[in-house]
MARFIKOL-972005 format. One record per residue (C-alpha): chain; residue number from 1; z, x, y. Coordinates in Angstrom, 1 decimal. Example, Ala and Ser with C-alpha at 12.3 -4.5 7.8 and 13.67 -1.06 7.14 Angstrom:
BEGIN
R  chaine  num       Z       X       Y
R       A    1     7.8    12.3    -4.5
R       A    2     7.1    13.7    -1.1
***
This chain:
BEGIN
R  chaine  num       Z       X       Y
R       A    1    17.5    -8.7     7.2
R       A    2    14.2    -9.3     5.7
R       A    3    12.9   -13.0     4.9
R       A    4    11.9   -13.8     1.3
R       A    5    10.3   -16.9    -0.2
R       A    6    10.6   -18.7    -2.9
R       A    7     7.1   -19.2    -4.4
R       A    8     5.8   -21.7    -7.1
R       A    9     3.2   -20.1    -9.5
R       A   10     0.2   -22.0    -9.5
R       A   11    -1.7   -20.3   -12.5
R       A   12    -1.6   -17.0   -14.7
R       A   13    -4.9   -15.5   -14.9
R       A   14    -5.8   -12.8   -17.9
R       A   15    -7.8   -10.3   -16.8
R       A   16    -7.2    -7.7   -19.8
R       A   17    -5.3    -7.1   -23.1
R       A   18    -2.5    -6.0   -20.7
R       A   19    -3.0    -7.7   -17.2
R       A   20    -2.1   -10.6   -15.4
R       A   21    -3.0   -12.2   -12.2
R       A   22    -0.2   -14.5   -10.7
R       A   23    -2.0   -17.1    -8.4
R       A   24     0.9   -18.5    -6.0
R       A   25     0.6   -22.0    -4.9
R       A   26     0.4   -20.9    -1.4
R       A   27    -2.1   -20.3     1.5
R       A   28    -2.7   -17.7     3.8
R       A   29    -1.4   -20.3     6.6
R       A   30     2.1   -19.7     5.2
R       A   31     2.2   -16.6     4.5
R       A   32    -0.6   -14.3     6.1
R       A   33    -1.7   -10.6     5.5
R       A   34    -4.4    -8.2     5.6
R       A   35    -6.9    -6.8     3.1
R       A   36    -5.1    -4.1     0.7
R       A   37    -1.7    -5.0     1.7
R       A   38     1.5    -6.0    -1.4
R       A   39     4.7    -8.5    -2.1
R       A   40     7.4    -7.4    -3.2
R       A   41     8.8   -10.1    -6.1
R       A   42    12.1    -9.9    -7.2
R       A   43    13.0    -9.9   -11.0
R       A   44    15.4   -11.7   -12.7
R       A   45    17.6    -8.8   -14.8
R       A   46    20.5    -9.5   -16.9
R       A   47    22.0    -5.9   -16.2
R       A   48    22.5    -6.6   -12.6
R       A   49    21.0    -9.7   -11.6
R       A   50    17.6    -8.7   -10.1
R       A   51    15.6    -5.9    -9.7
R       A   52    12.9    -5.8    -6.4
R       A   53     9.1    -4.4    -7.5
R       A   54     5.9    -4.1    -4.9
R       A   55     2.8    -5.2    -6.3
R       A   56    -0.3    -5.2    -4.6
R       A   57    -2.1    -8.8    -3.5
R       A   58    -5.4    -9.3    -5.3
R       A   59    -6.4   -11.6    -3.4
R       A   60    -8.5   -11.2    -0.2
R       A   61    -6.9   -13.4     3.0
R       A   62   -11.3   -13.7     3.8
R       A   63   -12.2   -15.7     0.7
R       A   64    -9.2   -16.4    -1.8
R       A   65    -7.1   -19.9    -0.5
R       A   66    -4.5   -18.3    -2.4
R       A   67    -2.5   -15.6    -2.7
R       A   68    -2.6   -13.0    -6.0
R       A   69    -1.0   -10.4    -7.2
R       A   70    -2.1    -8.5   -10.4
R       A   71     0.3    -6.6   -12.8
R       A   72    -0.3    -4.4   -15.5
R       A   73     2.3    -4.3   -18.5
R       A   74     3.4    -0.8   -18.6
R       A   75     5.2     0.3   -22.0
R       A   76     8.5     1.5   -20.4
R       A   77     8.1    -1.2   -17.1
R       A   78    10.9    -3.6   -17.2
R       A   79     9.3    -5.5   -14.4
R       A   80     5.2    -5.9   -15.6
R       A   81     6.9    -6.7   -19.4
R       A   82     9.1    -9.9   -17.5
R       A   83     6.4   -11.1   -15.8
R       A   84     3.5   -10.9   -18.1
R       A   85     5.8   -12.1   -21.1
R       A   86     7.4   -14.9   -18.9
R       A   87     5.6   -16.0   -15.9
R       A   88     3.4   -19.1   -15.9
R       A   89     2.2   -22.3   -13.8
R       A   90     5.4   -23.4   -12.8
R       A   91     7.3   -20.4   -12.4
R       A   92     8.8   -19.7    -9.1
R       A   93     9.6   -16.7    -8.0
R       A   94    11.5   -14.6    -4.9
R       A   95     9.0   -12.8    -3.1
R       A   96     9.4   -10.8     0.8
R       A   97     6.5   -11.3     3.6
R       A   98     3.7    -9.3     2.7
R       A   99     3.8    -5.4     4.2
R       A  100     2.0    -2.4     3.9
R       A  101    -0.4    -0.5     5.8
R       A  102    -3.6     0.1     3.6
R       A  103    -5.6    -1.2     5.2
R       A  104    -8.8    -0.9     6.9
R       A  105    -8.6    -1.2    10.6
R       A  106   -12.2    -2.4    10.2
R       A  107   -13.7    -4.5     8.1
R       A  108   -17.3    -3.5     9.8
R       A  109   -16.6     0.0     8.7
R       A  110   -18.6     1.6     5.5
R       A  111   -15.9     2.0     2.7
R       A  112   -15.8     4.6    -0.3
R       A  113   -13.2     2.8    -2.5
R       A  114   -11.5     5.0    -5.5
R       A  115    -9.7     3.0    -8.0
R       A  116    -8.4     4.0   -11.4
R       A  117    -6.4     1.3   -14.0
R       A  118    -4.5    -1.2   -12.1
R       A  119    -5.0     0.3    -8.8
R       A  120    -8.1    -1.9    -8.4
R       A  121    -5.4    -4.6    -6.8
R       A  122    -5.1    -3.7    -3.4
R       A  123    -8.9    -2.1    -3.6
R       A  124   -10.4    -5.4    -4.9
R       A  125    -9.0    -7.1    -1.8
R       A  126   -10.3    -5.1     0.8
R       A  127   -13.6    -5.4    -1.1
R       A  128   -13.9    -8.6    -1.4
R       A  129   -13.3    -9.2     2.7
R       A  130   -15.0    -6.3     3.5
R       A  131   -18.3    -8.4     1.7
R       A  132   -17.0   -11.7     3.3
R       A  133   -16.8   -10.5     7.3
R       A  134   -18.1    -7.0     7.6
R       A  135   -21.9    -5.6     7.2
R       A  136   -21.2    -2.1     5.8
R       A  137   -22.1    -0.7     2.8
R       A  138   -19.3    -1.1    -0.1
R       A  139   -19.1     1.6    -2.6
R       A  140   -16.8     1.8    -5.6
R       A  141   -15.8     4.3    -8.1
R       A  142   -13.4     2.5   -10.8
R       A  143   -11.5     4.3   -13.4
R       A  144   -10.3     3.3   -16.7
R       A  145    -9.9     4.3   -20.3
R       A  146   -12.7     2.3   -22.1
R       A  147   -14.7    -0.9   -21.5
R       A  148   -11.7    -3.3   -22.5
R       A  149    -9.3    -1.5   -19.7
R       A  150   -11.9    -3.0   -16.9
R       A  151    -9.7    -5.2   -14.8
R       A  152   -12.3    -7.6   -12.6
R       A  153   -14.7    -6.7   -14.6
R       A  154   -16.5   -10.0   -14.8
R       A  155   -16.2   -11.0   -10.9
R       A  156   -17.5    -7.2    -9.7
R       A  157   -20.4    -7.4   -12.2
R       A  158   -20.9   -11.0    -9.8
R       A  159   -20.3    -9.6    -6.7
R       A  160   -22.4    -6.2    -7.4
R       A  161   -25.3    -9.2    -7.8
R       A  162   -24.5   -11.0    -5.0
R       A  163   -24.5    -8.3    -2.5
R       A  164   -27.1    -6.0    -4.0
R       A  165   -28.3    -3.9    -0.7
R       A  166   -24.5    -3.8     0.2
R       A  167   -22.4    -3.4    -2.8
R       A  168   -22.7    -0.1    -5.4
R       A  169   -20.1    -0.4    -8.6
R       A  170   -19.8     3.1   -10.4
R       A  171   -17.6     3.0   -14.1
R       A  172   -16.2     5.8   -14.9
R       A  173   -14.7     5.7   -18.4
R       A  174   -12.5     8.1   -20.3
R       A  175   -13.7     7.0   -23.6
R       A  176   -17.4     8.1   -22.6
R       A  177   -17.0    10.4   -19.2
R       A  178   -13.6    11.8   -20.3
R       A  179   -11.1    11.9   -16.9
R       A  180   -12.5    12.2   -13.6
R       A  181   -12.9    15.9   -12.8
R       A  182   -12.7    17.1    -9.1
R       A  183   -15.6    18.5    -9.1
R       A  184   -17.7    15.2    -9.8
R       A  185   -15.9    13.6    -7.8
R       A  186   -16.6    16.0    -4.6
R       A  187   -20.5    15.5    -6.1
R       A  188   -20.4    11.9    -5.6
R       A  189   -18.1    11.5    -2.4
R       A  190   -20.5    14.2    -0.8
R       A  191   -23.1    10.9    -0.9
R       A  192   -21.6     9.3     1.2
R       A  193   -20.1    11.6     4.0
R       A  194   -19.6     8.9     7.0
R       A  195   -17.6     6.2     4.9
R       A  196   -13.9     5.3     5.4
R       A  197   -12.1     6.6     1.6
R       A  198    -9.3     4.5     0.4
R       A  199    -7.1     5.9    -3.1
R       A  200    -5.5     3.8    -5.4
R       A  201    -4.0     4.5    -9.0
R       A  202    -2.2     7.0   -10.7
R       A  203    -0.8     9.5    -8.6
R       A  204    -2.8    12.8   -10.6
R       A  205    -6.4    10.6    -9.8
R       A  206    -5.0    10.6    -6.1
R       A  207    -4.3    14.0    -6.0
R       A  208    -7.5    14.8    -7.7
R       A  209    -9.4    12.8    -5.3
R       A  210    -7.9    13.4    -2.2
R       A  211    -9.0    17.5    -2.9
R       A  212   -12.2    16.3    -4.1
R       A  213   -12.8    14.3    -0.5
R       A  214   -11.4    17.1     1.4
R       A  215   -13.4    19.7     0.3
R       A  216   -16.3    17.1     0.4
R       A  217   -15.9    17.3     4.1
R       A  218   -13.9    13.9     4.5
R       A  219   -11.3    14.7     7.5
R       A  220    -8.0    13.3     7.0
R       A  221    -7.8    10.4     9.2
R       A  222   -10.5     9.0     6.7
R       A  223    -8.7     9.4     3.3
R       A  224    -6.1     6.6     3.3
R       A  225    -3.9     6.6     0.3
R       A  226    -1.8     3.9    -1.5
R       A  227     1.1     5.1    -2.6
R       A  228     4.1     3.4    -4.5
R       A  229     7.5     4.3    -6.0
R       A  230    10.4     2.1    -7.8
R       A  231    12.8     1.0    -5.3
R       A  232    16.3     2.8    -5.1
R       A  233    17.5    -0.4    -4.1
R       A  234    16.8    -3.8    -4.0
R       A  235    16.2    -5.1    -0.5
R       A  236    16.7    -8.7    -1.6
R       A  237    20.6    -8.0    -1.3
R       A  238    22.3    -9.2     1.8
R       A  239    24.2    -5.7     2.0
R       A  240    22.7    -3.3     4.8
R       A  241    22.5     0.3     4.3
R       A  242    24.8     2.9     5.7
R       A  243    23.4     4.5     8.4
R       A  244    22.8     8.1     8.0
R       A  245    25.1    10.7    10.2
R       A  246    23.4    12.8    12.5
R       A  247    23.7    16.0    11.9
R       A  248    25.1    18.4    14.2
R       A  249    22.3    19.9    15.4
R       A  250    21.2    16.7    16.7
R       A  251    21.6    15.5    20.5
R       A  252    24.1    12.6    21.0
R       A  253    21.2    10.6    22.2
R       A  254    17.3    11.0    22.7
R       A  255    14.5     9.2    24.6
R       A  256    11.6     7.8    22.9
R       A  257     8.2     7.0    24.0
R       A  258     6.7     5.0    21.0
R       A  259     2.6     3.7    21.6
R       A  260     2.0     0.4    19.0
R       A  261    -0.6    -1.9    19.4
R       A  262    -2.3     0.0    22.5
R       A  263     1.2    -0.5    24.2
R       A  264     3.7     2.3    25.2
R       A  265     7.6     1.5    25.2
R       A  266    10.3     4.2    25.9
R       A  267    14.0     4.1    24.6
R       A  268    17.3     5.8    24.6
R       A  269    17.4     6.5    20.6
R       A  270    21.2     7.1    19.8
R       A  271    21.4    10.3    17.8
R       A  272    22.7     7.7    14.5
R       A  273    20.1     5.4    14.5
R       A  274    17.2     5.3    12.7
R       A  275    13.7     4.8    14.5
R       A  276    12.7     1.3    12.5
R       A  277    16.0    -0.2    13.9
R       A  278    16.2     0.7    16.9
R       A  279    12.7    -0.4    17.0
R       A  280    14.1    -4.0    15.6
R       A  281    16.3    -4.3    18.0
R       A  282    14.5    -3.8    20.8
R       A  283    11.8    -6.6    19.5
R       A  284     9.0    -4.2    18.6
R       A  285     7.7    -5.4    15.0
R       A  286     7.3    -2.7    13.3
R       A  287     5.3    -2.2    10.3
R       A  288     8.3    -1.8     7.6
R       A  289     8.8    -3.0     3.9
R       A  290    11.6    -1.0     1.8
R       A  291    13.1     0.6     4.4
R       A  292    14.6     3.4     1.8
R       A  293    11.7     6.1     2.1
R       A  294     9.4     5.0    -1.0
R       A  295     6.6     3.4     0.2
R       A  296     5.2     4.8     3.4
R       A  297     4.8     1.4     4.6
R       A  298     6.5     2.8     8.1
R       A  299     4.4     5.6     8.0
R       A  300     3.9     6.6    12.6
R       A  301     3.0     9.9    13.9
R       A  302     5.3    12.0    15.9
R       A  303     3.0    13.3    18.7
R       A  304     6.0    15.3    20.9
R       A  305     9.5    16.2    19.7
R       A  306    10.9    16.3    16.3
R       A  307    12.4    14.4    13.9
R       A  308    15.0    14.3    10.8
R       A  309    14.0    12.6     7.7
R       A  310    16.9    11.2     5.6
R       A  311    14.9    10.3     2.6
R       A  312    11.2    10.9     1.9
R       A  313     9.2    10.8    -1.7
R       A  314     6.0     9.8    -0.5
R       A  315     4.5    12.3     2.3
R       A  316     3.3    14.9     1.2
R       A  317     3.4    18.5     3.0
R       A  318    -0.5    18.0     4.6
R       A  319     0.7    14.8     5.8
R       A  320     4.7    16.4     7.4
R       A  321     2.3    19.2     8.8
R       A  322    -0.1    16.5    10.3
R       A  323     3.3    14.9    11.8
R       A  324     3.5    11.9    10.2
R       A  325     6.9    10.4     9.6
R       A  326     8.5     7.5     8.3
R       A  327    10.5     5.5    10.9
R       A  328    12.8     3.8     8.4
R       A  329    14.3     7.4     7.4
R       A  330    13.9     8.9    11.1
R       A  331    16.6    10.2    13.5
R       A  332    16.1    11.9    16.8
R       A  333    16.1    15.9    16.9
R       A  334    14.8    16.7    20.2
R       A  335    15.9    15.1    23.5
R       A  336    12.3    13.5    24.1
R       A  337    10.0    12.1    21.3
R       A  338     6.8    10.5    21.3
R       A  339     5.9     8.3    18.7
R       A  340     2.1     6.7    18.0
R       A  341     1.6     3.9    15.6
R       A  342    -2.0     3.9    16.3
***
């Protein structure tokens, strides 16, 4: 089962009208993570006890002592509505180890970030370190309604100063530019053709952006996505999931080479067991977070063989036809599959 802790809130920082930053009164000793990466906090409900929500960290692991996560008050979110109406210093809340995998495997590496509304979280962090460690250039396109709806707006102006040959901030507001049209943003990605892309915020600005990078040119390995979904479940329960049945097509057992880390390990994979525990059991950690097939944190590439997903809502068909998979919702097909994490 996964750990969670039980963190004290240090401050509550206003950013907007409709935003919050939750500073934790703990340091990146305790609980450590990369640039662009989330929590998961759970919620107190009085329906059935606790709800489980991802939010992305804020905070960069480079130059924040803290850790941060910013929510945005959404009008039908049960979640952003408890914390920005009830969270303060004091507060202590139920979070699990920080997971996700967007994130840049280089912090050298020149970085075209897209952000619209509160998807600046996870982008501001891997700006921020990108600045602190790396020497690339830094180039941000930032959507949001109107001038108020500019989450950050006060430290990017700062760093944009600070970093002036490195760092480019472009607005893009509704109220003046109207939305973000594929074609502009295919003009403007076209720029900058060799940098690493990274998507956050509402999924039709994704999908808008993601054709607007691919007909620029970018090839998929550099468009890296951020996508979340509600939880089914909550994965601060003590209950374990069923485990799926195989289905009768599927051999009683398989063997799996999986390569993670630069290393290769091979595995009998029972026919009923999915690829992130049999990957648990046999000591490899994994990258994982809800384990139900709504966050892509899990997200490998089946290189040889095939696999049967139980659950999936986050890849889309380019990425099933590129062969990635998610290991908490994979079971064995073939009699030999290869796996790469890298």
């Amino acid at each position: 089962m996964p750990e969670f802790h039980r963190l004290r809130v240090a401050e509550v920082v206003e950013e907007t009208a409709d935003a919050r930053s939750v500073v934790f009164d703990v340091d990146t000793a305790r609980l450590p993570y990369r640039p662009g990466q989330f929590l998961t906090l759970r919620i107190p409900s009085e329906r059935c006890g606790s709800v489980a929500r991802a939010y992305s960290l804020s905070s960069s692991p480079v130059t924040d002592g803290r850790l941060a996560v910013t929510v945005k008050r959404t009008a039908e979110g049960y979640a952003s509505n408890w914390i920005c109406d009830n969270v303060a210093a004091g507060s202590e809340i139920d979070v699990l180890e920080p997971a996700g995998v967007f994130t840049p495997k280089s912090l050298e590496a020149d970085l075209l970030l897209f952000a619209a509304g509160s998807g600046i979280t996870p982008i501001m962090s891997i700006l921020k370190s990108a600045l602190a460690t790396g020497s690339g250039r830094v180039v941000l396109v930032y959507a949001n309604r109107d001038e108020r709806s500019v989450i950050f707006a006060r430290e990017l102006t700062e760093l944009a100063a600070a970093h002036p040959g490195r760092l480019l901030v472009l607005h893009w507001l509704e109220s003046v530019q109207g939305l973000p049209t594929q074609e502009a943003l295919q003009s403007l990605a076209g720029a900058f053709p060799e940098h690493d892309a990274f998507l956050c915020g509402p999924k039709p600005f994704m999908d808008t952006t993601r054709k607007a990078l691919r007909e620029a040119g970018f090839p998929k390995s550099s468009i890296h996505l951020e996508r979340f979904a509600s939880l089914a479940g909550n994965p601060f329960d003590t209950a374990t999931p069923a485990a799926a049945e195989a289905e009768d097509s599927q051999p009683e057992d398989s063997v799996v080479e999986v390569t993670i880390d630069g290393e290769a390990h091979t595995f009998t994979w029972p026919a009923d067991k999915r690829l992130l525990d049999l990957l648990k059991e046999n000591g490899i950690q994994a990258p994982s977070s809800c384990a139900e097939g709504i966050c892509a944190a899990c997200e490998c590439r089946v290189t040889e063989g095939e696999v049967t997903m139980v659950n999936n809502q986050v890849l889309e068909q380019e990425d099933l036809d590129d062969g990635y998979r998610l290991a908490c919702q994979s079971l064995p097909k073939t009699p030999k599959v290869k796996v790469d994490y890298d």
